[in-house]
Every structure is written in structure tokens, then in C-alpha cells.
C-alpha positions as CSV (number, residue, x, y, z in Angstrom):
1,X,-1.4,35.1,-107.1
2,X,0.4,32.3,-109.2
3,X,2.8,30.5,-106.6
4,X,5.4,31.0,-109.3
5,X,5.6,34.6,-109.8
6,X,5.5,34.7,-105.8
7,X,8.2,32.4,-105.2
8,X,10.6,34.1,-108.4
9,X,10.1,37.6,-106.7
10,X,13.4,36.7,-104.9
11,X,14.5,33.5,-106.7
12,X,15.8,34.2,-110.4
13,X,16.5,30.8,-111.4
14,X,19.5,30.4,-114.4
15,X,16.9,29.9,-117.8
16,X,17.6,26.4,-119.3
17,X,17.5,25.9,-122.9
18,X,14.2,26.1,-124.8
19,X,14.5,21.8,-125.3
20,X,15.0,21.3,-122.0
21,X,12.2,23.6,-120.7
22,X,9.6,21.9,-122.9
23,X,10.5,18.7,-121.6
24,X,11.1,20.2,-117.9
25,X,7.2,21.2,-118.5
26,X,5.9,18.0,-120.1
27,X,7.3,16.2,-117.0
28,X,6.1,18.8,-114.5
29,X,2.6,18.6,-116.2
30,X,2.6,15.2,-115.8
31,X,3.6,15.1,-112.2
32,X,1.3,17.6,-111.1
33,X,-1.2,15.1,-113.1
34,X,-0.3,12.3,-110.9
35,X,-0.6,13.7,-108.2
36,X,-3.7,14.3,-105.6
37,X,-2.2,15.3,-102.2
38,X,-2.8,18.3,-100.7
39,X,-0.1,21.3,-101.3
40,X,-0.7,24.6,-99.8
41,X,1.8,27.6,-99.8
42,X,1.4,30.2,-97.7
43,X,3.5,33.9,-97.7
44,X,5.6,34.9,-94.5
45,X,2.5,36.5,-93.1
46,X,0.0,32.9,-93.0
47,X,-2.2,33.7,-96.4
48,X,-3.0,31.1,-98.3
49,X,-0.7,31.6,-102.2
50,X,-0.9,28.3,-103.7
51,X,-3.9,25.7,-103.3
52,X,-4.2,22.3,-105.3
53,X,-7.0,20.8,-106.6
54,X,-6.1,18.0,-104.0
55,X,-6.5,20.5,-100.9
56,X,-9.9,21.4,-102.8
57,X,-11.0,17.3,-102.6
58,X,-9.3,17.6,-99.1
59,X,-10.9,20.6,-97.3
60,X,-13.9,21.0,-99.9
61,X,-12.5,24.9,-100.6
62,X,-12.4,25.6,-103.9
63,X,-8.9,27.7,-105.1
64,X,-10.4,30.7,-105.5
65,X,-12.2,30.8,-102.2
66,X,-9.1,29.9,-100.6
67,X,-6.4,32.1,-101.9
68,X,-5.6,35.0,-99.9
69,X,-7.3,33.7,-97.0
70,X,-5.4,32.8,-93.6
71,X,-4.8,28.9,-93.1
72,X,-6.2,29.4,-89.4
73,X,-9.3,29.0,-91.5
74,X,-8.4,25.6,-91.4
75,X,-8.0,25.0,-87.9
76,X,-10.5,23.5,-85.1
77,X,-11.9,26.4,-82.9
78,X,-10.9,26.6,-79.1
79,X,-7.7,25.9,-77.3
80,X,-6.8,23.4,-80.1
81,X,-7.3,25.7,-83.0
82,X,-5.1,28.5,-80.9
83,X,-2.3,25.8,-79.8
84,X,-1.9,25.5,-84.2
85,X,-1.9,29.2,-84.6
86,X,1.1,29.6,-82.0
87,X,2.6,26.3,-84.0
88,X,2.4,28.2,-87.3
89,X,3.6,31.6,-85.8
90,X,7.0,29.7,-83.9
91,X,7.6,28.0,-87.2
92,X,7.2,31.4,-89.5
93,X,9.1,33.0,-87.4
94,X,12.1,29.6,-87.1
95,X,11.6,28.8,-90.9
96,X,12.0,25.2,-89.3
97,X,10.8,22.2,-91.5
98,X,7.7,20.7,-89.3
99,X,5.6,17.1,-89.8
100,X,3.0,16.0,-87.7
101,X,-0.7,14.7,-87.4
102,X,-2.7,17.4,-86.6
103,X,-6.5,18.2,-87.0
104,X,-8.2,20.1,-89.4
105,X,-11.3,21.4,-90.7
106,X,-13.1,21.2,-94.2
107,X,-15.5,23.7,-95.6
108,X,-18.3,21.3,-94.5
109,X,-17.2,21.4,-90.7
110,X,-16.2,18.2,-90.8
111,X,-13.0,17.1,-89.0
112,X,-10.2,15.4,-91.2
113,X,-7.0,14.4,-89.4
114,X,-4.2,14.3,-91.9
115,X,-0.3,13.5,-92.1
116,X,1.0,17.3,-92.5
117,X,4.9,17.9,-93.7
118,X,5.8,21.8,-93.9
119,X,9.4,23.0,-95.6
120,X,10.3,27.0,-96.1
121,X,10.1,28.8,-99.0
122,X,13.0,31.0,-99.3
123,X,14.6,33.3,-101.7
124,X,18.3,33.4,-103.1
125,X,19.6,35.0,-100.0
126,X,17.9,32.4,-98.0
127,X,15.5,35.0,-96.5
128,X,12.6,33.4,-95.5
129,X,9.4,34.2,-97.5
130,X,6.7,31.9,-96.9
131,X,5.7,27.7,-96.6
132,X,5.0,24.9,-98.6
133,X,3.0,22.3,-96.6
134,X,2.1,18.3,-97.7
135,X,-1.1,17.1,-96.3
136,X,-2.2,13.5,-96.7
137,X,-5.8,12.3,-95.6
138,X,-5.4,9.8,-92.8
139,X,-9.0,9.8,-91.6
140,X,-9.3,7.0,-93.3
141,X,-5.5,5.5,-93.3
142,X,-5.4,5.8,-97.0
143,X,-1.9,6.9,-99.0
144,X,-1.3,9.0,-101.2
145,X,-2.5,8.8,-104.2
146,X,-0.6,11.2,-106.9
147,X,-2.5,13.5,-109.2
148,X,-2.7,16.8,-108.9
149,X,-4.5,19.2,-111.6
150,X,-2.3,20.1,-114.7
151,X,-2.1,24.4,-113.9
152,X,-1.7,26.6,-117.5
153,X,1.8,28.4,-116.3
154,X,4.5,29.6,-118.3
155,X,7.7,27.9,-119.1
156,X,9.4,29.8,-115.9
157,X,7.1,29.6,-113.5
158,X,6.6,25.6,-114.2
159,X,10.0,25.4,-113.2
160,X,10.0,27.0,-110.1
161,X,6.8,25.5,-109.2
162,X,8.2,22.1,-110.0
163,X,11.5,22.9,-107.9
164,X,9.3,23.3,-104.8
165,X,7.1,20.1,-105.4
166,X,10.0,18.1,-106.0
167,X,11.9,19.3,-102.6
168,X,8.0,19.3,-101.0
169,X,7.8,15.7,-101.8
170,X,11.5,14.2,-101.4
171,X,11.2,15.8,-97.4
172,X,7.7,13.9,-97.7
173,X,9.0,10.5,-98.6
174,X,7.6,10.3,-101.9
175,X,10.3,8.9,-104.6
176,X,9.9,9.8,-108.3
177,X,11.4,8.1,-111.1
178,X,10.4,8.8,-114.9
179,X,11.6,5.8,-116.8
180,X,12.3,6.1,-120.5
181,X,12.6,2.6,-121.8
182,X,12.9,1.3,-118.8
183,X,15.6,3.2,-117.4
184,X,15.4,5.5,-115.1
185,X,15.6,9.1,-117.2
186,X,15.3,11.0,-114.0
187,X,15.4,9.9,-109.8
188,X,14.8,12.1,-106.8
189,X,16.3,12.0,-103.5
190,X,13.6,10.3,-101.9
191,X,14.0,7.5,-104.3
192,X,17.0,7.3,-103.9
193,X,16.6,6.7,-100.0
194,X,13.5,4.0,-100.5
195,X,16.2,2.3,-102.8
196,X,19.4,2.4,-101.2
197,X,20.8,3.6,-104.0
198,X,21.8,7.0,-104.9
199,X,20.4,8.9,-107.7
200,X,23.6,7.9,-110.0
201,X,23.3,4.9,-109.2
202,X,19.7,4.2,-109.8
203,X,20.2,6.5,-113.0
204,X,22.9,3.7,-114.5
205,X,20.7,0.8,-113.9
206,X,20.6,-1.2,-117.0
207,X,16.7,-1.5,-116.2
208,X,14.8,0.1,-113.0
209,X,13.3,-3.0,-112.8
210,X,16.7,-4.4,-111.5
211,X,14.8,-2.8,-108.2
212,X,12.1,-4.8,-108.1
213,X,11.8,-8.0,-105.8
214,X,11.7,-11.4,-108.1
215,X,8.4,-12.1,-106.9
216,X,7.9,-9.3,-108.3
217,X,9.6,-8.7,-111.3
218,X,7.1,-10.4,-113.9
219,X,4.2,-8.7,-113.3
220,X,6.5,-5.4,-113.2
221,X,7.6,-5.9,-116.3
222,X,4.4,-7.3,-117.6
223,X,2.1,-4.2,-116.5
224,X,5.4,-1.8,-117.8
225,X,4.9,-3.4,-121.6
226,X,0.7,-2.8,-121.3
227,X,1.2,0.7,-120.6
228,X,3.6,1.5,-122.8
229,X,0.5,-0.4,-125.2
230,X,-1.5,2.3,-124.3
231,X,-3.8,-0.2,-122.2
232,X,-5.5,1.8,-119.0
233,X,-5.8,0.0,-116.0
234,X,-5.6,0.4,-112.0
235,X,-2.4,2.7,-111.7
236,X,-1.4,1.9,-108.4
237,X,-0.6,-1.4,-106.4
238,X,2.3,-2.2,-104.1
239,X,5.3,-4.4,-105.0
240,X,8.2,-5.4,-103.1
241,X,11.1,-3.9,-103.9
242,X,15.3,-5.2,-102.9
243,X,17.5,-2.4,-101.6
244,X,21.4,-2.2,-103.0
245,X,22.2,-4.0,-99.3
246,X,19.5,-6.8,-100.1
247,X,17.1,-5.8,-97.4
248,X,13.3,-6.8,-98.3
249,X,11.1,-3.1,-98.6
250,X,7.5,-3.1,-99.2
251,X,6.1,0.3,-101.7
252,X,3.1,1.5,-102.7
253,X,3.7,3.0,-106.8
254,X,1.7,4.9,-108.6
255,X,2.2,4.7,-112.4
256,X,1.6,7.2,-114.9
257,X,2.4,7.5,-118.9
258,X,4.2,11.0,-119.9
259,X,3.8,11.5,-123.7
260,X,6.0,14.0,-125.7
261,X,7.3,14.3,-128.7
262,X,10.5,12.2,-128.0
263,X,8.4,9.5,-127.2
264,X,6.6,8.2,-124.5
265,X,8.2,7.7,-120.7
266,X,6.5,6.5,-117.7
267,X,6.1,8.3,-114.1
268,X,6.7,6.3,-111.2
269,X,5.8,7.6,-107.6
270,X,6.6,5.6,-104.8
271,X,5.8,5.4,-101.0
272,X,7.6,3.0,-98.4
273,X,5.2,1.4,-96.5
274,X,7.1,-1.1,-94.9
275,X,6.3,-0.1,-91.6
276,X,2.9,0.8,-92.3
277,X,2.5,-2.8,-93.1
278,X,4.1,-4.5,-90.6
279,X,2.0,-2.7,-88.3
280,X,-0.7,-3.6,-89.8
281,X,0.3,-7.3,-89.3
282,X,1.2,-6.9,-85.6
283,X,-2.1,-5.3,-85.1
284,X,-3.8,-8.2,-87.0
285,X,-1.8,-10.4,-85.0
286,X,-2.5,-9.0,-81.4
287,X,-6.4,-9.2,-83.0
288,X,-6.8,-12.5,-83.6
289,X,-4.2,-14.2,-81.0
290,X,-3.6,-14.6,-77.7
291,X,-1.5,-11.8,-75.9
292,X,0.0,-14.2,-72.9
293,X,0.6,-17.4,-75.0
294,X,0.5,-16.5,-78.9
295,X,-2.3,-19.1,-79.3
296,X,-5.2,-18.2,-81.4
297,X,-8.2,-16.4,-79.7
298,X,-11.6,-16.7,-79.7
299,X,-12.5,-14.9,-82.6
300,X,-9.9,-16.7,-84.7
301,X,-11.1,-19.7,-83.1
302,X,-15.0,-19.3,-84.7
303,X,-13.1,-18.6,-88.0
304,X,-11.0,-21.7,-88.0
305,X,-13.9,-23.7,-86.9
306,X,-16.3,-22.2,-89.4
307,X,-13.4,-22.8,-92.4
308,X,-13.5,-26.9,-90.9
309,X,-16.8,-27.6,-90.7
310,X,-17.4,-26.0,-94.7
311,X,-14.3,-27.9,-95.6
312,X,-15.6,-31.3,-94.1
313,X,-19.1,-30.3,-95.5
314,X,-17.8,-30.6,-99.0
315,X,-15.3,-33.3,-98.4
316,X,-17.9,-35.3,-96.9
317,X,-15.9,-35.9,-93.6
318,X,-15.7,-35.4,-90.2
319,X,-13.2,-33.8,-87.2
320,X,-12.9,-33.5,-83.5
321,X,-13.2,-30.5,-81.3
322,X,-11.9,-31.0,-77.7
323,X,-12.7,-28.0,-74.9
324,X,-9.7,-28.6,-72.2
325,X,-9.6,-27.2,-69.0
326,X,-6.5,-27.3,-66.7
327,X,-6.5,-29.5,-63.3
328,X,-4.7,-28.1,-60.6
329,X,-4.0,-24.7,-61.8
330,X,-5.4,-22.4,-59.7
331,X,-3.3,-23.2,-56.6
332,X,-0.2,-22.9,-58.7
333,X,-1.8,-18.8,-59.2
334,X,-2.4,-18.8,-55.5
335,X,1.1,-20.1,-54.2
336,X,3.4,-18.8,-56.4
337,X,1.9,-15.9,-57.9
338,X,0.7,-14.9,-61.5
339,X,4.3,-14.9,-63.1
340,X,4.1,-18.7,-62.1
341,X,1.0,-19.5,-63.6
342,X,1.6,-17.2,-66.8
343,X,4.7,-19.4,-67.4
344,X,2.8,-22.5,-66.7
345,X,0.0,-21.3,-69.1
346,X,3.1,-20.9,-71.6
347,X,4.2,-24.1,-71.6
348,X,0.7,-25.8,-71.9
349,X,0.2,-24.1,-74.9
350,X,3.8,-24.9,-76.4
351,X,2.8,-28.4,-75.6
352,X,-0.5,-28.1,-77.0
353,X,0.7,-26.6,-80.3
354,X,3.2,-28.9,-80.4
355,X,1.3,-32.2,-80.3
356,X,-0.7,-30.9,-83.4
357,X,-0.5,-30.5,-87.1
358,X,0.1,-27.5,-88.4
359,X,-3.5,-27.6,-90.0
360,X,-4.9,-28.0,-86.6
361,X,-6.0,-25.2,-84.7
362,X,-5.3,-24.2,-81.0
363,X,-7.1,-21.5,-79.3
364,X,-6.7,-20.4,-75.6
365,X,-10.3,-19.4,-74.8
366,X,-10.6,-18.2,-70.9
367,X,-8.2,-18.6,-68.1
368,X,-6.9,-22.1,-68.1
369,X,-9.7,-23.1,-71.2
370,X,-8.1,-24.1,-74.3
371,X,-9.8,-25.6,-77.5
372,X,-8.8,-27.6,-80.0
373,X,-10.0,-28.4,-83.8
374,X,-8.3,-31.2,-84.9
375,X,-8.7,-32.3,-88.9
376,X,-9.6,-35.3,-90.2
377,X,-10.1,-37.5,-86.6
378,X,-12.5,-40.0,-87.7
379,X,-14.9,-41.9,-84.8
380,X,-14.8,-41.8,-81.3
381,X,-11.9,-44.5,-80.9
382,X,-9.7,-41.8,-82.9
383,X,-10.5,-39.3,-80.9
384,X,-10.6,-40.6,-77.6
385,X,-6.7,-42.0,-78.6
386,X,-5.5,-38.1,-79.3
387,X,-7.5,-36.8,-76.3
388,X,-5.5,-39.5,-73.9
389,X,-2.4,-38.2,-75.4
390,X,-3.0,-34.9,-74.8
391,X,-4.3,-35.0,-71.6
392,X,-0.4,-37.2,-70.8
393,X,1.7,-34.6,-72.4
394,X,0.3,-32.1,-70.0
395,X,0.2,-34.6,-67.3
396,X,4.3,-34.0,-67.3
397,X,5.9,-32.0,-64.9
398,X,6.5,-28.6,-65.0
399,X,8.9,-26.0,-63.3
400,X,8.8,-22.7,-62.3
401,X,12.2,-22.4,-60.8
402,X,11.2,-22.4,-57.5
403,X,8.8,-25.6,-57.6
404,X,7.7,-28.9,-59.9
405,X,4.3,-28.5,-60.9
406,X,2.2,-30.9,-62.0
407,X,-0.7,-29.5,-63.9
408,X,-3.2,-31.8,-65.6
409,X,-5.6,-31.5,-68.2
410,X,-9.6,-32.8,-68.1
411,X,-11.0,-32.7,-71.5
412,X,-14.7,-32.9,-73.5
413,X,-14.9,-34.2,-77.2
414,X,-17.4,-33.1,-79.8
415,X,-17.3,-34.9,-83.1
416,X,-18.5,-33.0,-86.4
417,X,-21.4,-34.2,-87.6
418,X,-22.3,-36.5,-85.1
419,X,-22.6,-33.8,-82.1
420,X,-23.2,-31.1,-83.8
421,X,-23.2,-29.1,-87.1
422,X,-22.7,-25.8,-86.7
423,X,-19.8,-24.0,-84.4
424,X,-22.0,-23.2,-81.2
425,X,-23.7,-26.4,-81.2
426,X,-20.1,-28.5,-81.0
427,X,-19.0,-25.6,-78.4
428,X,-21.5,-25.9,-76.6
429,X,-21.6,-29.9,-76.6
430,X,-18.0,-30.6,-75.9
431,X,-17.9,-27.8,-73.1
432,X,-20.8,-29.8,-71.6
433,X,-18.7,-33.4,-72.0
434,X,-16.2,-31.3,-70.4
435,X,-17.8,-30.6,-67.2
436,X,-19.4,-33.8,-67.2
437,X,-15.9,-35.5,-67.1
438,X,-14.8,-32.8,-64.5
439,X,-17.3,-34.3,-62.1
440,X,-16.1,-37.7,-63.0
441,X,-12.9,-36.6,-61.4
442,X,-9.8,-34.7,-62.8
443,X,-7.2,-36.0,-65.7
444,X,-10.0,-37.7,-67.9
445,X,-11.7,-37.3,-71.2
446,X,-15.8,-37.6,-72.5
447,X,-17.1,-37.5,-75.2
448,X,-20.5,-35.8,-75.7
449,X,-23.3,-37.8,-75.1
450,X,-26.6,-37.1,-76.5
């Protein structure tokens, strides 16, 4: 059954006029073109109406081995399968709009997890008649990316079916624009949102490009003009975009060309992934730093040192890496407790970063360990000068509310390429100076000696 002719059992849309319908189907063509997410309808009852070409590259079921089958076919076996079931059933019987992440199942048995966002299907007399659900494959974290098969329907049922896509994928997120020389021709809700503007608004920008972020707006513009050209190239990339209140947004568009007899006008679909990105940056972040003192870790640390030694490698110069260890710490842990020495670990490592250049790397590496790759220190007199004034910035007191600390530093030097040309080898060397100054007493420096 054609979703259409289901959906216009009880929904007798007004007809438009036989312009507009053409170009109401050119556009819907092309939408349905540039689009490749999942959309599955199902009637009141759970059977499967309506499947995409994208649920097809989704599940692996082709549409006619899906349609008229239950969407329970979908579903994991067991107590999980049966907790969607009585999900599906609740939300039949509710006509509630649902999204979630839920597990499925393709044809091949495989498990996808997806990004799933259901709305009713109702008739004129808002009687409930069925579901139109949005899946997006997150196995993999990847977005959207819009293209869905163009389907041979009739003038009619193109309209309805475009109705429901375009309500599917404003409750989705997904902002469409269609610009016709450069202004936006048509806007939904969802963009709209993304924007900060609403649809009249967007729809009376001189140029829709007005939206775009200045860093931005040249290469906007630029790959606007080689489309228009007729030039094919990667059709999706994200941009920064301004909101009407000046906020900073970050989108993922996909770009498409619509060609009709009026002209040629271009499809924009858009996803905010603002948070998606800053999320990925904090996870990046919490990867590569430090939780306790922000400082870089130790896997950041090899990368640092890695990127020195190939930079003095071709410069044809030289740097020092110092392995500290703190004096006098551990009775601060054992007196006053772990908040104590979390605070005094803080400010050692304020006073660490701060006694460096920004090009300089600080890395906390164990418990009261800290490491330091320090650019462009040339011979041992130069680095035994830093490494004294290091070891007296953290020879300063420090309080903890309830007591003066004084916490001090003892500290090994390894000198690139003189101890060392490779990251484990200077490591490994000034950890050794280290200990060998440790037994030398406390508050004190060494270099590495062969």
C-alpha cells in the first residue's frame, strides 16, 4: 500500500493549483532525493505501510519484504524485544509523539542502535490512524545524511506524503530551506528554530547567507555559485551559523540542486550539532588532560614530546625535559586529608603552567610526578637556570586554610639530543636524574649523566 493513499483515506487535503503542484512535486522529489534516513509508517494495528530506501540501507529489508509485516520484526528477542512491543502498544494506543535510542535488528541479525523519533498519523478528525517514525544510525555516531529514493506517485499523494516528511522531520530537528537565488523560497519550522528566526523572517532575508557566521560566509557563498555552475562536489560539511540574538551555533548542511523549469534552486538541510560537538570536545578534553589539575596527561604528554623532538629534528636544535617529583607531599595527604593535597596538587600545577610559555608543555604524570618539555632551552647552564627557578616557585608556601604548607619540588633534566633521541629514552633518562638527585637530598636538580 502507497503511504499516500493510506494516509488520504481520512485526510482530503484542499487541491492546489496545477503550477503549484508541479512545483510542490519537483521540490518533494528532490527532498525525498536528499534524503537517506530511515522513515517507516506503520497503520493503527503495528504493520509496516511505508518503508524508505534508507530503512532498506538501515535494516537490510528490502520494501517489498517489509511492507505488511509487523515492526516487532525489528526488535531484539527476549525481555528487551517485549519491553518495545509494550512501548509501541502504550504509544498506539496514547497517539503520543516518542524519541529515544533504542536497539534494533537488521535482516542480517546484526544489532544497530539508532536515534528513533515517532509522531502520529491522524486523519481530519484527528482520529488516530497509524505512525510515522525517524530513525538515524548511531552505531557508528554518524548524522544524517539526506537522500531518500525519488517514489513515482501522483501529484496528490506527493503532497500528502511530503506533508508528513516535512512535520516527521521538523519534530526531528532537521531544518529545510530551498533557496532560489539565494533567498530562502521556502523554510520549515525546524529551521526556523536552528536560526532563531521565524519562517517570515528567514523568508525576507535579503540573502540566506545573512545566516551564516563570517568565518563562514566566503566559502558559503563560494560553494553556493559552483553549484549553481553545475560543478559536483562533497554535498555536505558543517559551518557555523549566527542566530537573530547573535549566539554562535554549529550545523551540519547537506546541499542539494532542485532543477525545474523556472530555474534552478538549491536544497538546504540542516542539523544543529552544537552540542554534539561540544561534547565531543569535553570528551577529547577529559582524554588527553588531567581530571584533578587540567594539566595534560600522559598520553598527551608522548604527543607533545613526539611533535618537539620532530620539530628540533628539522630545526636542528635542541630542548629540555625535566621529570619533577614533589618533596614533602605525602604527609600533607596523611595530615590533612586528600581535599588538602588535591588543592595543593592544584596549585603546583597553576604554578607550573604559569612559569612556562605557552608553547611549553606541562603534563601531570602519577601522583605528585609532573613533566615538563620546555622549547628551545639550549645547554645545561640554560637548563639548570629554569630548573632552579622552578624548583623556588614551588618552594613558596602554600595554604590549605587550616595550615601553611611548604611543599618542594626535586627535579631530573634530560636534554634533547644529548640524552636521548627518542621520547622513552629522555623519560627514562631524566626520571633516572631524578631519583639520583632524590638521594642527594630533597629541593635539588640533576641533570642526566651518562
Amino acid at each position: 500500500m502507497e503511504l499516500a493513499n493510506f494516509y488520504e483515506r481520512g485526510h482530503n487535503s484542499a487541491m492546489t493549483s496545477a503550477p503549484e503542484s508541479a512545483a510542490l512535486s519537483r521540490a518533494s522529489n528532490n527532498i525525498l532525493d536528499a534524503i537517506v534516513e530511515s522513515i517507516v509508517c506503520s497503520d493503527i494495528d503495528g504493520h509496516i505501510i511505508f518503508w524508505n530506501s534508507g530503512a532498506e540501507q538501515l535494516y537490510g529489508y528490502s520494501a517489498d519484504e517489509a511492507i505488511g509485516r509487523h515492526v516487532s520484526m525489528l526488535y531484539p528477542r527476549g525481555a528487551e524485544g517485549e519491553a518495545y512491543s509494550r512501548n509501541l502498544a502504550e504509544q498506539l494506543r496514547t497517539g503520543q509523539a516518542n524519541e529515544g535510542d533504542v536497539w534494533r535488528c537488521k535482516k542480517s541479525g546484526e544489532r544497530v542502535f539508532i536515534h528513533r523519533t515517532s509522531a502520529p498519523l491522524r486523519d481530519k478528525n484527528g482520529r488516530l490512524i497509524g505512525l510515522v517514525a525517524h530513525a538515524i544510525d548511531i552505531t557508528r555516531r554518524k548524522l544524517a545524511e539526506d537522500a531518500l529514493a525519488e517514489r513515482d506517485m501522483q501529484l496528490r499523494e506527493q503532497h500528502t506524503l511530503y506533508q508528513a516528511m516535512l512535520d516527521a522531520q521538523s519534530m526531528a530537528g532537521v531544518g529545510l530551506v530551498i533557496l532560489d537565488d539565494g533567498r530562502a523560497a521556502f523554510a520549515n519550522q525546524a529551521a526556523a528554530q536552528i536560526t532563531g528566526y521565524s519562517v517570515d523572517e528567514l523568508m525576507a532575508l535579503s540573502h540566506f547567507n545573512q545566516v551564516t557566521h563570517p568565518d563562514d560566509r566566503e566559502r558559503v557563498q563560494n560553494n553556493y555559485h559552483r553549484r549553481l555552475n553545475g560543478e559536483v562536489f562533497d554535498n555536505r560539511y558543517d559551518i557555523s551559523i549566527l542566530t537573530k540574538d547573535g549566539r554562535r551555533r554549529e550545523v551540519e548542511i547537506a546541499v542539494s540542486t532542485i532543477k525545474g523549469a523556472a530555474g534552478t534552486q538549491i536544497l538546504v538541510v540542516l542539523v544543529d550539532i552544537t552540542e554534539r560537538k561540544n561534547t565531543a570536545q569535553v570528551i577529547q578534553h577529559l582524554a588527553l588532560h588531567d581530571a584533578l589539575t587540567g594539566l595534560s596527561n600522559r598520553t598527551l604528554l608522548f604527543d607533545r614530546l613526539d611533535s618537539a623532538i620532530s620539530a628540533a629534528r628539522r630545526r636542528n636544535s635542541s630542548f629540555a625535559l625535566f621529570f619533577l617529583d614533589l618533596d614533602n607531599f605525602k604527609p600533607i595527604n596523611d595530615e590533612l586529608g586528600h581535599d588538602a593535597g588535591d588543592l595543593v596538587l592544584k596549585i603546583i600545577a597553576e604554578r607550573l603552567h604559569n612559569s612556562v610559555r605557552e608553547s611549553d608543555t606541562v603534563a601531570r604524570v602519577g601522583g605528585d610526578e609532573f613533566v615538563l618539555v620546555l622549547q628551545d632551552v639550549h645547554g645545561r647552564k640554560a637548563a639548570l637556570a629554569v630548573a632552579e627557578k622552578t624548583i623556588a616557585a614551588l618552594s613558596q608556601p602554600i595554604s590549605t586554610g587550616s595550615k601553611l604548607c611548604e611543599v618542594g619540588a626535586t627535579l631530573g633534566i634530560a636534554l634533547y639530543p644529548e640524552h636521548g633521541e627518542d621520547a622513552d629514552t629522555l623519560m627514562r633518562h631524566a626520571d633516572a636524574a631524578m631519583y639520583a638527585a632524590k638521594r642527594l637530598g630533597k629541593n635539588r636538580c640533576l641533570l642526566w649523566q651518562d
